[in-house]
MDAnalysis code that builds the backbone (N, CA, C; Angstrom):
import MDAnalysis as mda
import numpy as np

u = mda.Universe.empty(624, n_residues=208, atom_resindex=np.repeat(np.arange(208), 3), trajectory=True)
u.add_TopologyAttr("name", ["N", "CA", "C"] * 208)
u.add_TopologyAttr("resid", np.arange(1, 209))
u.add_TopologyAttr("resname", ["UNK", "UNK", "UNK", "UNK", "UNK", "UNK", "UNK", "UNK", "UNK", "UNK", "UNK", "UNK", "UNK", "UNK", "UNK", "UNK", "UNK", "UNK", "UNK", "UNK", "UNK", "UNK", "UNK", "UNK", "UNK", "UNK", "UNK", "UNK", "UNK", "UNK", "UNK", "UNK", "UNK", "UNK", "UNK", "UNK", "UNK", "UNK", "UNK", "UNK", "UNK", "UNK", "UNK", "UNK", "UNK", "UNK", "UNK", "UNK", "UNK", "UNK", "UNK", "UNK", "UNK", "UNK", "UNK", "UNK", "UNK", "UNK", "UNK", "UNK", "UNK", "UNK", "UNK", "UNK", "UNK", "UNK", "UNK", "UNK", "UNK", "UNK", "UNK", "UNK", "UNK", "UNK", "UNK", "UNK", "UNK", "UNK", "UNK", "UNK", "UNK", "UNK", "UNK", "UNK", "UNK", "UNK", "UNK", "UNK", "UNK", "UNK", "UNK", "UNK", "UNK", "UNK", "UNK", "UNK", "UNK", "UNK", "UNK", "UNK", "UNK", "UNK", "UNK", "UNK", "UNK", "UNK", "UNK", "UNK", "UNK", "UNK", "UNK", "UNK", "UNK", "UNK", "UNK", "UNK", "UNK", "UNK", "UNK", "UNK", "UNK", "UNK", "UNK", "UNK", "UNK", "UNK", "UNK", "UNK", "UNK", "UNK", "UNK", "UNK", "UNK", "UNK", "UNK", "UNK", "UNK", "UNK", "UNK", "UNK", "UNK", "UNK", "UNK", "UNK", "UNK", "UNK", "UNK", "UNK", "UNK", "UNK", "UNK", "UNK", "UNK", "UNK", "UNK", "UNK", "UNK", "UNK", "UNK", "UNK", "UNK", "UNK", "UNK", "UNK", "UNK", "UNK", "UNK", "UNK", "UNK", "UNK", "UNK", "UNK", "UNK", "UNK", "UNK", "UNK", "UNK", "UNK", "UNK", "UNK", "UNK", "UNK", "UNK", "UNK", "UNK", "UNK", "UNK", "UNK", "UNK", "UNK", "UNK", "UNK", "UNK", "UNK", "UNK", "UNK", "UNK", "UNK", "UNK", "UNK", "UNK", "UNK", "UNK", "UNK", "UNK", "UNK", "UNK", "UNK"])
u.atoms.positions = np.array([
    [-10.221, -23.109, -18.244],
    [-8.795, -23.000, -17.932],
    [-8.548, -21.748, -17.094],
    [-7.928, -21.797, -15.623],
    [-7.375, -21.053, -15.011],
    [-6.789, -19.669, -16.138],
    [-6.675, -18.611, -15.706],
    [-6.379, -17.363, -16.268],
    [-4.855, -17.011, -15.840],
    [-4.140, -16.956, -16.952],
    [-2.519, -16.406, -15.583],
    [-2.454, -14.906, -16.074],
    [-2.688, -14.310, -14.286],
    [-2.618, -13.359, -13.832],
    [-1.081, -12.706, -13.421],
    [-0.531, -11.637, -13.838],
    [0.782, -10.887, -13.635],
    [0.294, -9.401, -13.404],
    [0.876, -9.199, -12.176],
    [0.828, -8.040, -11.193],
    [1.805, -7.421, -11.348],
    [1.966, -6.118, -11.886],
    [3.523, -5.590, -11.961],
    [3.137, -3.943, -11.320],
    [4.286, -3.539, -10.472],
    [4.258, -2.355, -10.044],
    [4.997, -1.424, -10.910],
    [4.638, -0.373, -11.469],
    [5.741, 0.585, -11.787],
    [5.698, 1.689, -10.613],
    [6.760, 1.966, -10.570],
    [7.298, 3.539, -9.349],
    [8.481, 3.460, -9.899],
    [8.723, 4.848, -8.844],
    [9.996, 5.258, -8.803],
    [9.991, 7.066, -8.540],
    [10.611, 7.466, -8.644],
    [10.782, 9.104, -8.396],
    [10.016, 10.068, -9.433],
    [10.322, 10.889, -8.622],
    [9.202, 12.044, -9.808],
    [9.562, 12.022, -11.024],
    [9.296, 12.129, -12.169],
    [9.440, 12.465, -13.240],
    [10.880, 11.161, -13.948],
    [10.282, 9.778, -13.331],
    [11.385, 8.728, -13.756],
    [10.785, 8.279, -14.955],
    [9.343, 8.755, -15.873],
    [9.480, 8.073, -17.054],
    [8.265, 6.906, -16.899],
    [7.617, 7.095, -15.589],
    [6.374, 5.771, -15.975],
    [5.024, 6.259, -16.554],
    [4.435, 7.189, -16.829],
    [3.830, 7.923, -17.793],
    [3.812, 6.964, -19.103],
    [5.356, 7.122, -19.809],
    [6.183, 6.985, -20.717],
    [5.571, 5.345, -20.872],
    [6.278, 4.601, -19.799],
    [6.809, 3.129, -19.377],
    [5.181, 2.462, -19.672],
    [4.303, 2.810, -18.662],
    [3.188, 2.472, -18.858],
    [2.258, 2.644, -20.238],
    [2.589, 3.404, -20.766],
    [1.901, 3.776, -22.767],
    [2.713, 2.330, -23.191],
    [3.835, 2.712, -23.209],
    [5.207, 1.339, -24.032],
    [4.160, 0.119, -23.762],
    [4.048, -0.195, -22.544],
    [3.705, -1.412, -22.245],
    [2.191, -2.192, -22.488],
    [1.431, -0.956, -22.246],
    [0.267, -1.304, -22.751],
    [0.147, -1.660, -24.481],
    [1.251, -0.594, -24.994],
    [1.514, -0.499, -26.908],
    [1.342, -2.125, -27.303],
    [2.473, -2.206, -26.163],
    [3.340, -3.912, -26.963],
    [2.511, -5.140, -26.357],
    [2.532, -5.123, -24.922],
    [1.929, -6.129, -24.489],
    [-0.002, -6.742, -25.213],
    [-0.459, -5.466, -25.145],
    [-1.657, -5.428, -25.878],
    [-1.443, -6.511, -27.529],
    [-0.526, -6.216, -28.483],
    [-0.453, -6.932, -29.584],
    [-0.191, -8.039, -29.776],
    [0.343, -8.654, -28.178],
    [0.403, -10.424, -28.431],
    [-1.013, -11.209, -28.121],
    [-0.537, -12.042, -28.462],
    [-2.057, -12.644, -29.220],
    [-2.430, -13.409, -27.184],
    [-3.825, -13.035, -27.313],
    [-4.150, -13.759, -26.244],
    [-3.990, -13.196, -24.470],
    [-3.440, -11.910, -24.785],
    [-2.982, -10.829, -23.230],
    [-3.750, -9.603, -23.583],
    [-4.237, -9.445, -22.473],
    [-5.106, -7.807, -22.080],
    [-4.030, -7.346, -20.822],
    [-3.916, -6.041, -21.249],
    [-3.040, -5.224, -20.485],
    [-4.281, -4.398, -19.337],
    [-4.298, -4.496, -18.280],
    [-5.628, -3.334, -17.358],
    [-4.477, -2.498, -16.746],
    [-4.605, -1.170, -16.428],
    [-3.672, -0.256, -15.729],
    [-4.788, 0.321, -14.682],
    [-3.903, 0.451, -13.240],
    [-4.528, 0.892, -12.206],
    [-3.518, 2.028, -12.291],
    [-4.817, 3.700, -12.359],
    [-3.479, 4.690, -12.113],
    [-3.190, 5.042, -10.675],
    [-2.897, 5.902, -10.770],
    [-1.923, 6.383, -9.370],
    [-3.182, 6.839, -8.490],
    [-3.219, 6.640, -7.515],
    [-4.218, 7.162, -6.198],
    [-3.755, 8.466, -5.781],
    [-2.713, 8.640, -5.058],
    [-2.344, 10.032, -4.650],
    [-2.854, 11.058, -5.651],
    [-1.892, 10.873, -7.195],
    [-2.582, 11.841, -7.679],
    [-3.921, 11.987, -8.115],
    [-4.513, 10.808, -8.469],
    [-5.980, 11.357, -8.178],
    [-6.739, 11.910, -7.430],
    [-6.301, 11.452, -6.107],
    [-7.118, 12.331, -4.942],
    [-6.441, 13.344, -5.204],
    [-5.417, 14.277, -5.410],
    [-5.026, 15.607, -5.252],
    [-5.449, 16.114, -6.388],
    [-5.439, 15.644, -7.675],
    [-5.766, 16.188, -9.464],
    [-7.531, 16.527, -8.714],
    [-8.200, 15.296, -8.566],
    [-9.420, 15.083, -9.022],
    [-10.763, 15.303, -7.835],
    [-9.952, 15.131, -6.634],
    [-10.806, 15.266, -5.312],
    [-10.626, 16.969, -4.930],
    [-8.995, 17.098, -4.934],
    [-8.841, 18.615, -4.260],
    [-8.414, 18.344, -2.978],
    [-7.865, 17.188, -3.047],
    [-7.277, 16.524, -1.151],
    [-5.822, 16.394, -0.988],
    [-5.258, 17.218, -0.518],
    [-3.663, 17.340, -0.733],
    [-2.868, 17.534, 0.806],
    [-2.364, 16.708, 1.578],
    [-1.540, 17.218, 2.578],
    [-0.967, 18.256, 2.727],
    [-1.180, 18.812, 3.932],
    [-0.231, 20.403, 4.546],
    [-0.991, 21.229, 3.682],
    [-2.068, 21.152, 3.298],
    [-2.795, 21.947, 2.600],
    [-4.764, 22.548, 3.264],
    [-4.317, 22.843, 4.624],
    [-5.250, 23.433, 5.779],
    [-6.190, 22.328, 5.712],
    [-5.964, 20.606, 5.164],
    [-6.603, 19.851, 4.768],
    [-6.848, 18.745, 5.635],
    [-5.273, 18.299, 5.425],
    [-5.252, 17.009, 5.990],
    [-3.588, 16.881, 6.180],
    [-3.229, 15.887, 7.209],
    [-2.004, 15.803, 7.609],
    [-1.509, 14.473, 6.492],
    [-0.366, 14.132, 6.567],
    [0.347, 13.369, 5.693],
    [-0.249, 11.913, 6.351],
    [-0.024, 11.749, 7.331],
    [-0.591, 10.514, 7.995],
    [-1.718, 9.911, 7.498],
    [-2.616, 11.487, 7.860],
    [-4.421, 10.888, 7.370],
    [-4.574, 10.714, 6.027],
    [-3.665, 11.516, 5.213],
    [-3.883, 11.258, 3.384],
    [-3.834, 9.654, 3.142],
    [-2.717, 9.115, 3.758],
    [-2.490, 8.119, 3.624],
    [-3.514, 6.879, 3.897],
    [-4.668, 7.536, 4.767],
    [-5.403, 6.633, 4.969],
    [-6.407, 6.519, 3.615],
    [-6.664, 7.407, 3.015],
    [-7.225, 7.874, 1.627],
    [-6.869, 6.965, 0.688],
    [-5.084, 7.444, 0.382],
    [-4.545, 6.703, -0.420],
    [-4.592, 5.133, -0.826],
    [-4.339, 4.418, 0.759],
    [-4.546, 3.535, 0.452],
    [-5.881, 2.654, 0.792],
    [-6.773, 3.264, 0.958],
    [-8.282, 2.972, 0.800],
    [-8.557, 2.938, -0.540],
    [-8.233, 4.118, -1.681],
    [-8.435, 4.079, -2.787],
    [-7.516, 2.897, -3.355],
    [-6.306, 2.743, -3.249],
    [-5.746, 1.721, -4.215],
    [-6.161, 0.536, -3.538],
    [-6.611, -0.276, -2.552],
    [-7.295, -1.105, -2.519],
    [-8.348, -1.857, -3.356],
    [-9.163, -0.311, -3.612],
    [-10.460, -0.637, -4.155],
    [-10.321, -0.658, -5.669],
    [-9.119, -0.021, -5.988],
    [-8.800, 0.099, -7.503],
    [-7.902, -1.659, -7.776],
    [-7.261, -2.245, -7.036],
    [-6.835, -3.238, -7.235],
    [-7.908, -4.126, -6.887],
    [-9.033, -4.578, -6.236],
    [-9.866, -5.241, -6.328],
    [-10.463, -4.998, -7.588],
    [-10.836, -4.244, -7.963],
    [-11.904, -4.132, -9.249],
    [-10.990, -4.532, -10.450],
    [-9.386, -4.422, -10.202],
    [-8.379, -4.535, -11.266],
    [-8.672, -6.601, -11.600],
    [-8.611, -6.545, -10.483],
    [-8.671, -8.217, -9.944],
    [-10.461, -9.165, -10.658],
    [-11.114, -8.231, -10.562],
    [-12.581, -8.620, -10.497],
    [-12.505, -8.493, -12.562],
    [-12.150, -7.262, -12.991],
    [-12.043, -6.976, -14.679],
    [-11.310, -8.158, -14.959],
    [-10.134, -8.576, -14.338],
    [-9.238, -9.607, -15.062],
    [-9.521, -11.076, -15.220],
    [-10.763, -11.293, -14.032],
    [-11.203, -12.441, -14.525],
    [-12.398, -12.664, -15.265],
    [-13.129, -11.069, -15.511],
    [-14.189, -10.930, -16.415],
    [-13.758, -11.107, -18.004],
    [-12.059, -10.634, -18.807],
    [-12.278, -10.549, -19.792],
    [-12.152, -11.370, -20.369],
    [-12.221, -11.292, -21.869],
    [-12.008, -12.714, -22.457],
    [-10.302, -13.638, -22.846],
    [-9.686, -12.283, -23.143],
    [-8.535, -12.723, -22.877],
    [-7.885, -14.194, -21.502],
    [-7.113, -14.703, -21.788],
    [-6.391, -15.941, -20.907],
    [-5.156, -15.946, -19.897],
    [-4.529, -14.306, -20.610],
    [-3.634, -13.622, -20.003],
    [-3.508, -12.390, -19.831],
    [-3.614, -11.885, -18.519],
    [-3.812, -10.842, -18.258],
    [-2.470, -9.851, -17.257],
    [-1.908, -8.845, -17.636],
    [-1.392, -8.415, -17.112],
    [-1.720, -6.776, -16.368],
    [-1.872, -7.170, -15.190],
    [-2.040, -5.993, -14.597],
    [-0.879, -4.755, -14.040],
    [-1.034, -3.674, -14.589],
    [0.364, -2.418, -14.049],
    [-0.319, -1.238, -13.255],
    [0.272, -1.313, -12.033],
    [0.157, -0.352, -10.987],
    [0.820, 0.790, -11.136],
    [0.106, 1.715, -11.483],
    [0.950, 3.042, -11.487],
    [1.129, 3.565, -10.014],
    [2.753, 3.339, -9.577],
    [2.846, 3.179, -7.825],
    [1.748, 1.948, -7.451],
    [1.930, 1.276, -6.040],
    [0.758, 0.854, -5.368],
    [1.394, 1.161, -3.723],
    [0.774, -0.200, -2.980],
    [1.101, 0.205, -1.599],
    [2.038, 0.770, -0.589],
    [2.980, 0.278, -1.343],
    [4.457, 0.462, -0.532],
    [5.183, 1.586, -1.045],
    [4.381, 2.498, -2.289],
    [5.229, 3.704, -2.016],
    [4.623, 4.706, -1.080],
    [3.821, 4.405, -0.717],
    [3.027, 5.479, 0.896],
    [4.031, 5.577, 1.769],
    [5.391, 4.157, 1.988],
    [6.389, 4.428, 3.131],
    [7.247, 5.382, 2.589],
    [7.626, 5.736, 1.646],
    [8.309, 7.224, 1.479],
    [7.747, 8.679, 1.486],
    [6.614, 8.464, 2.520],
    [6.213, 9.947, 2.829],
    [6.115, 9.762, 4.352],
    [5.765, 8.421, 4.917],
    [5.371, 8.557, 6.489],
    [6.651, 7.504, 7.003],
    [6.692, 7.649, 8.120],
    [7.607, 7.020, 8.929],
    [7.296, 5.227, 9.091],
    [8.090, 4.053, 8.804],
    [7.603, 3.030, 9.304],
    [6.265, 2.507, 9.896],
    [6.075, 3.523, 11.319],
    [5.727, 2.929, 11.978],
    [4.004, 3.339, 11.210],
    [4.046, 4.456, 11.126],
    [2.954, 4.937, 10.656],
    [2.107, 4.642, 9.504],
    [3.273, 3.664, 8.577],
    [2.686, 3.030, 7.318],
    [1.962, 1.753, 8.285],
    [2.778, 1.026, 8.912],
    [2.665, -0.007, 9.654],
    [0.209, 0.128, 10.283],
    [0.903, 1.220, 10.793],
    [-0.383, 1.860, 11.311],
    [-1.544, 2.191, 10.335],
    [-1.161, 2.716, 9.357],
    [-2.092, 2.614, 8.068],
    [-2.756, 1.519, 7.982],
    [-1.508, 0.367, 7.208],
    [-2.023, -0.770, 6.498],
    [-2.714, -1.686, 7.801],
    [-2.342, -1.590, 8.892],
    [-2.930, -2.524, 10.019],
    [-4.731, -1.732, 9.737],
    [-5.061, -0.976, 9.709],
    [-5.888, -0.146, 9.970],
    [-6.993, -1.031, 8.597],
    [-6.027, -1.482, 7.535],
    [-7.294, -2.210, 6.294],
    [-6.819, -3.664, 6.216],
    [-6.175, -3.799, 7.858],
    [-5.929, -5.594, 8.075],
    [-5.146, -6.356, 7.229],
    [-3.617, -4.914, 7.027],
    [-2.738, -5.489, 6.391],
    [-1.538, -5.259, 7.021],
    [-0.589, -6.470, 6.977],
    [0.735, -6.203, 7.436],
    [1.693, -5.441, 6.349],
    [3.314, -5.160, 6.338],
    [3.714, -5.110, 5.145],
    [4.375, -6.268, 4.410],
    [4.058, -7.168, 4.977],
    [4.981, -8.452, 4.277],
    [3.633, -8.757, 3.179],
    [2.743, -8.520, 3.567],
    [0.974, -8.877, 3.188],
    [1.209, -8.123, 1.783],
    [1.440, -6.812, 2.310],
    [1.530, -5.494, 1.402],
    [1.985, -6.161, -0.038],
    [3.377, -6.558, 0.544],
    [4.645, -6.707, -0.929],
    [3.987, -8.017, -1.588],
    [3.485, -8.833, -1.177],
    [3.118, -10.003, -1.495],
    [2.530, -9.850, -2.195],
    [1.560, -8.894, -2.298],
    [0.019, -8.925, -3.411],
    [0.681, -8.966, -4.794],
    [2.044, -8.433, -4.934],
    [2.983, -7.917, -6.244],
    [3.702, -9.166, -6.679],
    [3.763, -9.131, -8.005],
    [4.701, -10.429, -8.489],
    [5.962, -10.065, -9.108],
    [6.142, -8.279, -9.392],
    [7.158, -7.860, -9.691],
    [7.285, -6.107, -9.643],
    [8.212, -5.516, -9.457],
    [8.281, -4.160, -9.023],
    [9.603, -3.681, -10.213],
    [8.991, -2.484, -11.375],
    [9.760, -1.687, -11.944],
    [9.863, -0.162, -11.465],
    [11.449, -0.159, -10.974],
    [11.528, 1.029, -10.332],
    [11.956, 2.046, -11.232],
    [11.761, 3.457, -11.815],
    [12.350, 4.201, -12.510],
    [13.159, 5.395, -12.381],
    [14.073, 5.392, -12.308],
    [15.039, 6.366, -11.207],
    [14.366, 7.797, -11.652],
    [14.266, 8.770, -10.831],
    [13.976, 10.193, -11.288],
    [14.943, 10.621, -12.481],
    [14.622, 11.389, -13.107],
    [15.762, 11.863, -14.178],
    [16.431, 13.057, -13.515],
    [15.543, 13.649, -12.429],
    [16.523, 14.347, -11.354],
    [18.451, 14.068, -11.082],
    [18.133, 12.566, -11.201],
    [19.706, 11.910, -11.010],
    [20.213, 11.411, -12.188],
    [20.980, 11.819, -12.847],
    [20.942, 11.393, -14.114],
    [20.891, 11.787, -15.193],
    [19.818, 12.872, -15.212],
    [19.252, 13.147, -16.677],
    [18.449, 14.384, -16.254],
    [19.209, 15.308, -15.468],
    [18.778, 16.977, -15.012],
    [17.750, 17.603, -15.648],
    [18.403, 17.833, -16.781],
    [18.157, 18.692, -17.939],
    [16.329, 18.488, -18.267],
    [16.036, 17.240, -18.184],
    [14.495, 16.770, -18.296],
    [14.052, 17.108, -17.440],
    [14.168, 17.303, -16.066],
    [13.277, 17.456, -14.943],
    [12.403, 18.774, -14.980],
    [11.088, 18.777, -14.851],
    [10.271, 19.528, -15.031],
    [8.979, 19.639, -13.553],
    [8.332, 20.656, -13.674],
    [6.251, 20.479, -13.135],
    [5.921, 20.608, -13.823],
    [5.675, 19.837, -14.759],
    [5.119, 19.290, -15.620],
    [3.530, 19.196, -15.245],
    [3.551, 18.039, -14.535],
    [2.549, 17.371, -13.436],
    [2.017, 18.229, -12.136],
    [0.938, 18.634, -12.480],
    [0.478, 19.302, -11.066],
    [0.680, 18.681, -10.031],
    [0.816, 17.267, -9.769],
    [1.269, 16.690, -8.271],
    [2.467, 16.531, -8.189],
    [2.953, 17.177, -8.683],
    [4.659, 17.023, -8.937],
    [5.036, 18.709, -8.309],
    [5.580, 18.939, -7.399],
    [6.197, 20.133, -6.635],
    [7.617, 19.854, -6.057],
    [8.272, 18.797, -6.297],
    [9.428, 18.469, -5.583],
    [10.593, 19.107, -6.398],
    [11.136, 19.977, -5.913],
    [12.553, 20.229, -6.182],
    [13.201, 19.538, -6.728],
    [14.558, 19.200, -7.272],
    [15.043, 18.599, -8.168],
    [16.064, 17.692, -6.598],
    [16.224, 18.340, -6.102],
    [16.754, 17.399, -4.870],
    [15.960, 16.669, -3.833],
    [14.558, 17.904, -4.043],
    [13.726, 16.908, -2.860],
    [13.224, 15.122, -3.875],
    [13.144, 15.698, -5.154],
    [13.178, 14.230, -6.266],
    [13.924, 13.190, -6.428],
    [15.003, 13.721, -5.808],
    [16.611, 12.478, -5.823],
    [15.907, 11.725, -4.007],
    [15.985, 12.624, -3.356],
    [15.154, 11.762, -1.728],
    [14.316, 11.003, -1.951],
    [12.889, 11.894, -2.683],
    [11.620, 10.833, -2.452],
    [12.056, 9.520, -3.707],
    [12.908, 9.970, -4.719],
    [13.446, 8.486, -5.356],
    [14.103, 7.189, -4.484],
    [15.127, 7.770, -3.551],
    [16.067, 7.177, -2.552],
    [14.742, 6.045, -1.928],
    [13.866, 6.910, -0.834],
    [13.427, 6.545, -0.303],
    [11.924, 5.585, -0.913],
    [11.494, 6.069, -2.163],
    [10.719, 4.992, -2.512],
    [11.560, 3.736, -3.104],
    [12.473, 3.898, -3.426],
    [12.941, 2.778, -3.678],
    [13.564, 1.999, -2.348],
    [13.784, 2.121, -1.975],
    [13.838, 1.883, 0.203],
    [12.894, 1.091, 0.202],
    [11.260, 1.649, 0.024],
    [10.495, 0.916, 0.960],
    [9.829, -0.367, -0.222],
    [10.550, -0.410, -1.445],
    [10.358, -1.549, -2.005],
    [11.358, -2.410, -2.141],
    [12.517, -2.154, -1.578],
    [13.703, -2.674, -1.375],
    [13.556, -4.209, -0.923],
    [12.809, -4.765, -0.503],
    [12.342, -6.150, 0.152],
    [11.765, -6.957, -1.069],
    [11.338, -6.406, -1.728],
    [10.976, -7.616, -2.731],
    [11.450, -8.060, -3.582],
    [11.109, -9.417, -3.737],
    [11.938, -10.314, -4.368],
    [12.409, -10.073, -5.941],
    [11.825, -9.567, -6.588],
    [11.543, -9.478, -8.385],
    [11.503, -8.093, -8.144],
    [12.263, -7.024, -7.830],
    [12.826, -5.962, -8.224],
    [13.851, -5.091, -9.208],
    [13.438, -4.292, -10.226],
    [14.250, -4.154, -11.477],
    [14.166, -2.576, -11.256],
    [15.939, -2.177, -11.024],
    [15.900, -0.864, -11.298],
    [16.458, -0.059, -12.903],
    [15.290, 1.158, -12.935],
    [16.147, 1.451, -14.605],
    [16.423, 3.393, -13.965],
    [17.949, 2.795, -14.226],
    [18.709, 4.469, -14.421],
    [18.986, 4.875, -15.644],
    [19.397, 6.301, -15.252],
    [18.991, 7.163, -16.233],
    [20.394, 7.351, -16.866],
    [21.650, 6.412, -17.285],
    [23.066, 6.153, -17.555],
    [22.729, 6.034, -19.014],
    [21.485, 5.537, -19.943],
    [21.291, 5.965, -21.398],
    [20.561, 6.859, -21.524],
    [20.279, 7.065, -22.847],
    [18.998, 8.087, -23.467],
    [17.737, 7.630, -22.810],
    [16.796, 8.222, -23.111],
    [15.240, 7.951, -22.513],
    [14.769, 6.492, -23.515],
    [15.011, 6.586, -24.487],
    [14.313, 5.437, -25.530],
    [15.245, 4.218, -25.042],
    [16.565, 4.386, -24.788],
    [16.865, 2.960, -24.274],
    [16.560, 2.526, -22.993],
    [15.859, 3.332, -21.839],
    [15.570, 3.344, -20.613],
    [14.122, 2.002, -20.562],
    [13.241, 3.440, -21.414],
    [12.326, 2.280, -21.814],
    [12.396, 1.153, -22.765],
    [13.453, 0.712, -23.275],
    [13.594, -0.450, -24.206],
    [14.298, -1.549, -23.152],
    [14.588, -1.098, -22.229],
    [15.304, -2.028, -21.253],
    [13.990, -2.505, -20.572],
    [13.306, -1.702, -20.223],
    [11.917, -1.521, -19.510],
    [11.698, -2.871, -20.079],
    [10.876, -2.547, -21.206],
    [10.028, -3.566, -21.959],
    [10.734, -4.892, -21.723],
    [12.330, -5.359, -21.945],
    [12.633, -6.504, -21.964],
    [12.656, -6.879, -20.702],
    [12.456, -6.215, -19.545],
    [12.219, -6.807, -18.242],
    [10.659, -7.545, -17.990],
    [9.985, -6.193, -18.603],
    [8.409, -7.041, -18.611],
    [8.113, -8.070, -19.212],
    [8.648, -8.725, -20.174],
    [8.637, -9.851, -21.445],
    [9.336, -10.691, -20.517],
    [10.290, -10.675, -19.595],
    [10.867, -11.711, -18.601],
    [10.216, -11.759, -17.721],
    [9.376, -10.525, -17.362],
    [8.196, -10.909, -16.171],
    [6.921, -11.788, -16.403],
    [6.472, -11.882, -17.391],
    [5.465, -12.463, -18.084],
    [5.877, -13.635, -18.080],
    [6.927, -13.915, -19.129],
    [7.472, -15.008, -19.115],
    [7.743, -15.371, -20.727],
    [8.204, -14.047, -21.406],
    [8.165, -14.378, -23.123],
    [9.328, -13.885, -22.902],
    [9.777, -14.424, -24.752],
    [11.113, -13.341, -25.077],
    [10.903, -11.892, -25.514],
    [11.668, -11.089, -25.241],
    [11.472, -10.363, -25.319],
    [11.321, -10.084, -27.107],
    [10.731, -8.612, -27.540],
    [9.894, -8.507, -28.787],
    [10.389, -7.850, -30.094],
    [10.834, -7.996, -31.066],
    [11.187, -7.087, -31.892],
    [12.880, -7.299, -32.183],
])
């Protein structure tokens, strides 16, 4: 029997809570009978945590990171792809911590354009690979008081965090199965909203 496969993106702005979102989901989704949860983490920050490769940093320009970036999440979503039809599980849900299309909120159009052509991808190609996108607003907007650097790849100002939120949510703005969660409750109902979106992405009721 065919395997059904669910692709879900989490993003959103600095410090919006997918850390958080992604634990929740693996918690719950993991305990129904018959689903393996696989998580692909974030590329950027790995290359900057784990390589030492960081733009404007006597390194590399924003452009060329990008070629990095998404070389690595390529190869992390193939192997995501290759595990999911290895396990034994029947349902498998895969969560992208970020994937392709948040690279367009650091470079210009044309230059993402130029990227993804570069690994023989368009961006319509891009959004397609995804079957659903959870966006998590920064708590920058919203919910101040939390915003932290916390995160060593995290340096954005509390306003430059409200932009790169604006604008990653921009360049996922095109797809079809897009769910935004603001920061208008507490943090525990943020992610409890979370979860009942993923249980509609899957295709269950939601749990509990």
């Amino acid at each position: 029997m065919e395997k059904k496969l669910v692709k879900l993106v989490l993003t959103g702005g600095p410090a919006g809570g997918k850390t958080s979102m992604l634990a929740r989901i693996r918690e719950e989704v993991s305990k129904l009978e018959d689903w393996r949860v696989i998580t692909v983490p974030e590329s950027a920050s790995d290359l900057i945590s784990n390589f030492g490769i960081k733009p404007f940093d006597d390194c590399l320009q924003m452009r060329e990171f990008q070629d990095y970036v998404v070389a690595d999440q390529l190869h992390k979503e193939l192997l995501a792809c290759k595990a999911a039809r290895t396990v034994r599980e029947s349902n498998v849900l895969i969560v992208y911590d970020r994937a392709l299309l948040d690279d367009l909120a650091y470079v210009t159009p044309e230059e993402f354009a130029s990227v993804l052509a570069g690994f023989g991808l368009t961006v319509c190609e891009a959004l397609a690979k995804y079957d659903a996108v959870i966006h998590m607003v920064t708590c920058a907007k919203g919910a101040l008081h939390a915003y932290n650097l916390d995160n060593a790849a995290r340096t954005e100002s509390p306003e430059e965090a409200v932009a790169r939120d604006e604008r990653t949510l921009q360049a996922w703005s095109d797809h079809p199965v897009l769910t935004v969660l603001h920061n208008n409750t507490d943090f525990e109902t943020k992610l409890q909203r979370g979860m009942r979106e993923v249980f509609r992405i899957i295709g269950l009721p939601a749990q509990g």
